[in-house]
C-alpha positions as CSV (number, residue, x, y, z in Angstrom):
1,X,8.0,-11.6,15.5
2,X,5.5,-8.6,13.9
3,X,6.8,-8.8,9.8
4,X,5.9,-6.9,6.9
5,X,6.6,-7.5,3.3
6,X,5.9,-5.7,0.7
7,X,6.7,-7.3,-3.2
8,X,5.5,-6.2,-6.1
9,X,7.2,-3.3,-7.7
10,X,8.8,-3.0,-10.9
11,X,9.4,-0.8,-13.7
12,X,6.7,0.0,-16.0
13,X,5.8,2.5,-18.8
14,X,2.8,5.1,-18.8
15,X,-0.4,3.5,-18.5
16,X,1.0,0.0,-17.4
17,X,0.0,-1.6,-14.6
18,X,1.4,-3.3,-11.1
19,X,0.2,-5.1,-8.0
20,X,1.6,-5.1,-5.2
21,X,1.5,-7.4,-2.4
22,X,1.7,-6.8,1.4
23,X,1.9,-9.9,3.5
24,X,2.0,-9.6,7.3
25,X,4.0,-12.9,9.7
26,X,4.1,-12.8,13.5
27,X,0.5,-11.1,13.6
28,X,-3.1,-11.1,12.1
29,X,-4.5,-8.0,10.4
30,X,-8.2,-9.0,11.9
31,X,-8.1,-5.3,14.3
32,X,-5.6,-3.3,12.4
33,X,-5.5,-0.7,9.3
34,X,-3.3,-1.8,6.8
35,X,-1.9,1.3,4.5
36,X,0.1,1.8,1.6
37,X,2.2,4.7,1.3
38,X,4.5,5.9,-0.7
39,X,8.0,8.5,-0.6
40,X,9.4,10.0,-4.2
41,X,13.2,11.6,-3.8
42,X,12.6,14.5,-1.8
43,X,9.6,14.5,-0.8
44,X,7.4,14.0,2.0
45,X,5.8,10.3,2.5
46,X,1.9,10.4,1.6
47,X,-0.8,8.0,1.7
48,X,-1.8,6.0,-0.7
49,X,-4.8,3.9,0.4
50,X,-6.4,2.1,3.2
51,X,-7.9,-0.9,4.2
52,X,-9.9,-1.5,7.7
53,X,-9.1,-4.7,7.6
54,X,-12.0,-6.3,10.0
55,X,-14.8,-4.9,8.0
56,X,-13.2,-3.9,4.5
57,X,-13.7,-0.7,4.6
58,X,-11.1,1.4,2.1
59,X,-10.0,4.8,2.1
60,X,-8.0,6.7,-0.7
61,X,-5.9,10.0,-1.3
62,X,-7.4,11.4,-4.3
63,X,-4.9,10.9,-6.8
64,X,-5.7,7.3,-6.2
65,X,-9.2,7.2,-6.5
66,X,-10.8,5.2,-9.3
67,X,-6.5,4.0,-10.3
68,X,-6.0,2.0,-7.5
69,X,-7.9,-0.7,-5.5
70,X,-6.9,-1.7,-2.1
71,X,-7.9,-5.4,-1.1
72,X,-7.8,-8.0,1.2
73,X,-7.0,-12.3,1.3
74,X,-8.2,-13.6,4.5
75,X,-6.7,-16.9,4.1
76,X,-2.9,-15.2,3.1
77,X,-3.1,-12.6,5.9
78,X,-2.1,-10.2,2.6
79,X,-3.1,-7.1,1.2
80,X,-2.7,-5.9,-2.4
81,X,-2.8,-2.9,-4.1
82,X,-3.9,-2.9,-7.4
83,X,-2.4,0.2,-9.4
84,X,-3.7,0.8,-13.2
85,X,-2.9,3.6,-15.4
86,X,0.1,4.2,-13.6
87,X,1.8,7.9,-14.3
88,X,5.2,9.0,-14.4
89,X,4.3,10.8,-10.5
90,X,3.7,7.6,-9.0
91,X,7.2,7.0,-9.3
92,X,8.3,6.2,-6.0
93,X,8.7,3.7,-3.0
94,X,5.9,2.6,-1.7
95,X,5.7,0.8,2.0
96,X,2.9,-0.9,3.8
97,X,1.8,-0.1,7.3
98,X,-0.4,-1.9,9.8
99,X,-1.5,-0.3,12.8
100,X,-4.5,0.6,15.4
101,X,-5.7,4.0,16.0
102,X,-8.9,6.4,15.4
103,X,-7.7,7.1,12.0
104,X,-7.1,5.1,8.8
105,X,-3.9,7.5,7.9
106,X,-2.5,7.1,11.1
107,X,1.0,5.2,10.1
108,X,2.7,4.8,14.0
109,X,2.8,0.5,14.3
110,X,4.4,-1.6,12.0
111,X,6.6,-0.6,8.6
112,X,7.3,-3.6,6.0
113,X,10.2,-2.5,4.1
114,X,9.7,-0.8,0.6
115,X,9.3,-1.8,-2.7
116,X,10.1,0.8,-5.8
117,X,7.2,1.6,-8.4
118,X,9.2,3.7,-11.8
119,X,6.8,4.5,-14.4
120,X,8.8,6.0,-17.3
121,X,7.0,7.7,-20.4
């Protein structure tokens, strides 16, 4: 059966830092884009960032850039992000995704269920 699990989130305070973890079961990740994303109360989901998992190549929304790093265990079948210097607006759940398409923010396969990221001041 095609599993998702995302771990990792927590409560932290301005500046802190979290990793979360994204481990897939049922499936490898070897043709697929694995994606983080993320929903704060009331608002739309958005992307976070991106790995292409068969070649490593990463993708970021900009508010991400040079924070967060997206990367990838072979041998777990697992993906992390890495988020540093968190802010209060990253509060939020934050799923992974896995799925095939043309586009690294395409989000239409698989859903793990989400884990909640506070970062109080």
């Amino acid at each position: 059966e095609v599993q998702l699990q995302a771990s990792g989130g927590g409560s932290v305070q301005t500046g802190g830092s979290l990793r979360l973890s994204c481990a897939a079961s049922g499936f490898t990740f070897d043709d697929y884009y694995i994606g983080w994303f993320r929903r704060a109360p009331g608002q739309a989901r958005e992307g976070v960032a991106v790995i292409k998992y068969s070649d490593g190549d990463t993708f970021y929304k900009d508010y991400a850039e040079g924070r967060f790093t997206i990367t990838r265990d072979n041998a777990k079948n697992t993906v992390y992000l890495q988020m540093n210097n968190l802010k209060p607006e990253d509060t939020a759940v934050y799923y992974c995704n896995a799925q095939i398409s043309d586009s690294p923010w395409d989000s239409s396969h698989y859903w793990g269920q989400g884990t909640l990221v506070t970062v109080s001041s």
